[in-house]
N, C-alpha and C positions, 0 to 999 in steps of 0.2 A: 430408164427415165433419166433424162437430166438434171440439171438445178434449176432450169430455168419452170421444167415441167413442177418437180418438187414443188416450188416456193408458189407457183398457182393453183397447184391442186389444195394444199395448203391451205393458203388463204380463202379458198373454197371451203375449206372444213371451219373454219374461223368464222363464216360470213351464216354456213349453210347453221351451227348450234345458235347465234347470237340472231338468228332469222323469229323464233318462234315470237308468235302476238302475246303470249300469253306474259313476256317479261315485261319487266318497267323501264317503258324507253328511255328517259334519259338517264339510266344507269344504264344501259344498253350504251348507248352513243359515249358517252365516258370511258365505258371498255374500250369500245372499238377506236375510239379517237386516238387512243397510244396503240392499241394491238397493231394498228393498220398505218403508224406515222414511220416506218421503214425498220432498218433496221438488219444487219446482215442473215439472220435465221440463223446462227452457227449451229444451236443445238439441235431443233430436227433435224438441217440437214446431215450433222455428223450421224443422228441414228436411222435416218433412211439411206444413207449411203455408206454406213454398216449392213445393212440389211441386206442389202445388194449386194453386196461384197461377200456376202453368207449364200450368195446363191438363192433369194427368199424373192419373190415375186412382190413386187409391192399395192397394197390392196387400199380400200376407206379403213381398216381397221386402224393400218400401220398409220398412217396420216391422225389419226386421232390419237394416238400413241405423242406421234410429234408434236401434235399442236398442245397436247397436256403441258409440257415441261415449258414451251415456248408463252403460255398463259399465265405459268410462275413467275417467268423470267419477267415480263410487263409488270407484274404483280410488284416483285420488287423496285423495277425503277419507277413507277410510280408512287410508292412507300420512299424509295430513297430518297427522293426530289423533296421531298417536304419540309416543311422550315422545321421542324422536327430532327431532323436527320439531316441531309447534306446540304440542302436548302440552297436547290438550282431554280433558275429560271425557265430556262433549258433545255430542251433532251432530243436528241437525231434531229435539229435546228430548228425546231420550234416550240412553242410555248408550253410548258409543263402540264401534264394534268391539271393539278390543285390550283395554276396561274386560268384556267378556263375555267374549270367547273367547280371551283372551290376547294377547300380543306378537307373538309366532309364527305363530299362526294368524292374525292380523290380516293380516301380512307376506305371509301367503302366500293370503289370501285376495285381497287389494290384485293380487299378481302374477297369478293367473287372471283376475280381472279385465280384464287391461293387456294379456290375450294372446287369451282369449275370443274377442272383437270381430272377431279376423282368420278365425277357423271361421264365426263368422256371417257375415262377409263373402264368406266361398270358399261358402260353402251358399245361399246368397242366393237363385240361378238369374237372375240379372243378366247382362246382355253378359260376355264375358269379359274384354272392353278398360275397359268402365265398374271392373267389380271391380278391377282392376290399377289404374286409376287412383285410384280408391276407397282399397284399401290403400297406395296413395303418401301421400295427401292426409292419413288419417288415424294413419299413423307419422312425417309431419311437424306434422302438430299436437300429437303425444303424447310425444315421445322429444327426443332430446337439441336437436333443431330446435326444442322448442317447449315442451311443460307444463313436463316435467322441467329444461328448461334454466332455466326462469322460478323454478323451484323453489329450485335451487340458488342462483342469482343472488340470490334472495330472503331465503334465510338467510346468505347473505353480507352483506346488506343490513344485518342486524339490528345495533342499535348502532353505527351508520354516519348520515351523512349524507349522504346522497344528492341529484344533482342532480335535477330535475323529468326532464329527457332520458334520466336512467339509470332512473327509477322506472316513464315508459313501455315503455322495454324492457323490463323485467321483466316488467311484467305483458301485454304484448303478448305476451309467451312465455308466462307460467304461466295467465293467463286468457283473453287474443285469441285463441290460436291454435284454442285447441278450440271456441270459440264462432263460429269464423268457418270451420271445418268443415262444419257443417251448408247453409253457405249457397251454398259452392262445392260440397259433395257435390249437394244439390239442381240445380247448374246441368251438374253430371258426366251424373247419369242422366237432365236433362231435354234433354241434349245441346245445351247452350248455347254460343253464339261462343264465341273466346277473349275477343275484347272486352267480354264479358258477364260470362265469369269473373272478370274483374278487376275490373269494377264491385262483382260479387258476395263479392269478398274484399276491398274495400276497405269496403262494409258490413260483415262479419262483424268487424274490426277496430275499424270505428267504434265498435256494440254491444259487442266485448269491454270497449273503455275506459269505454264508459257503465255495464257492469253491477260494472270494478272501482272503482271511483270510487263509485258507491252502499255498494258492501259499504266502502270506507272510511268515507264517512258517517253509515251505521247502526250499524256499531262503538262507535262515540262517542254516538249517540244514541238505540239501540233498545234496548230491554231483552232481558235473557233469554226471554222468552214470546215476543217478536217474533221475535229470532233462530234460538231454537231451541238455543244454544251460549254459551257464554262472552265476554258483551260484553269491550270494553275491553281485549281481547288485544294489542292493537298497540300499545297505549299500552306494557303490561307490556313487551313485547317489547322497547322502543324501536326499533320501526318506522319508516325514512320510507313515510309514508301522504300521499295525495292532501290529508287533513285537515290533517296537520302541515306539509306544504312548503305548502299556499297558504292557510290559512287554513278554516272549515267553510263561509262564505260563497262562498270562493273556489273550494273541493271541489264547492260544489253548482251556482255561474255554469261549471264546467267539464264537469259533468255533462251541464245545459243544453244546452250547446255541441253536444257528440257526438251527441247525441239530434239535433239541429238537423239534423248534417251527415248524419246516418243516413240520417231523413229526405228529406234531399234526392238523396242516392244511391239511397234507393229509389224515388224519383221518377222518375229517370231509367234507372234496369233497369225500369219498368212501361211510360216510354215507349218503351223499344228495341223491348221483348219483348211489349209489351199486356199484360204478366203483372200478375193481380189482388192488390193487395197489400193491401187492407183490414183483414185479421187477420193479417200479417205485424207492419202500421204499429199493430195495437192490442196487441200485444207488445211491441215496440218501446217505446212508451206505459206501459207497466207499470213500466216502468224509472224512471219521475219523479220526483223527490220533492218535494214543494210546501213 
């Protein structure tokens, strides 16, 4: 399959759980209003095109796998958006959740979200042991292990200075963990070593830092049409950002870096496992900034 197949079958799983009559529509329409307002899909696609790269035939099980972590992922930036937290207008250029549907409904659209993802897990028709592991993996990337704790950490941040060592914590929780999700779920149901797991999460970590470290760079230098959202937020915030502890030069040689080591991590999960990494490593690549 391709991305283009991916990202419709996909939205296919996204459309076909949020279809039943039995939910309450307008927290129905509130999901879907962000699930479906774009967005690149970085995380399933890196874990179905892991998958693939495993040699794994891709089925409705694996699609529900992906749409789990992609239901987190909304979850958050509809929590982050709130006058609460980072308090956009904003998001992939148009109007915020909580700017349509309220406060409230935001809040509790954001919470289905963050809980969703474990029915589509239990519904999957997955091994039982892969699911159980599945749901460990993906309530330690989401909960106080992982987003949320990066979250918190992060607005503690604000108006602080920060060391370089404290800043990758945080974003190792609030953005690695969910991003390095996909790459260990992928090695769960392809029923990879342990030795391969660990390769396979010390890429997902790599990519996290590469993809927070971009989003600090493009803050400072992309416009509203590129974003989608409210540049210059971190400035306002007084943020420590990747851009302000090392410099935009220094943000982008550190970008460089991770992309480098990613790279060569996935080098070495293709040589353990013969797994095809070609459109793994041209995702990876997307992440550049010249």
């Amino acid at each position: 399959m391709d991305n283009k197949t991916f990202l419709s079958d996909l939205t296919a799983t996204f459309n076909t759980f949020y279809a039943s009559e039995a939910l309450v529509d307008h927290l129905t329409q509130s999901i879907q209003y962000s699930l479906n307002s774009g967005g690149k899909r970085i995380r399933p696609l890196f874990l179905l095109e892991t998958l693939q790269g495993f040699e794994i035939t891709i089925t409705t099980a694996h699609f529900k796998v992906a749409a789990a972590v992609e239901l987190i992922h909304t979850s958050s930036l509809i929590h982050d958006d709130l006058p609460a937290m980072d308090d956009d207008d904003f998001r992939r250029g148009q109007a915020t959740n909580h700017k349509v549907y309220g406060e409230a409904q935001a809040i509790l659209a954001g919470d289905a979200l963050l809980l969703d993802p474990y029915l589509l897990l239990a519904e999957s028709g997955l091994p039982a042991q892969d699911i159980v592991a599945l749901v460990a993996e993906l309530a330690y990337a989401s909960g106080s292990h992982g987003m949320v704790a990066g979250q918190v950490l992060d607005m503690d941040g604000e108006q602080h200075s920060l060391t370089f060592e404290a800043l990758k914590q945080i974003h190792a929780l609030k953005t690695g963990r969910m991003l390095t999700f996909p790459f260990v779920a992928a090695g769960i149901i392809a029923h990879q070593s342990a030795d391969v797991l660990v390769l396979l999460r010390a890429l997902g970590e790599k990519v996290g830092q590469a993809f927070q470290i971009r989003d600090d760079i493009l803050d400072v230098t992309a416009t509203f049409d590129q974003l989608g959202k409210t540049p210059g937020k971190d400035i306002t915030a007084d943020k420590s950002t990747y851009v302000k502890l090392l410099g935009l030069s220094g943000a982008k040689a550190a970008l460089a870096e991770n992309l480098a080591d990613a790279t060569q991590l996935l080098t070495e999960i293709s040589d353990q496992t013969q797994m095809t990494s070609d459109t793994i490593l041209r995702q990876i690549e997307r992440l550049r900034i010249d």
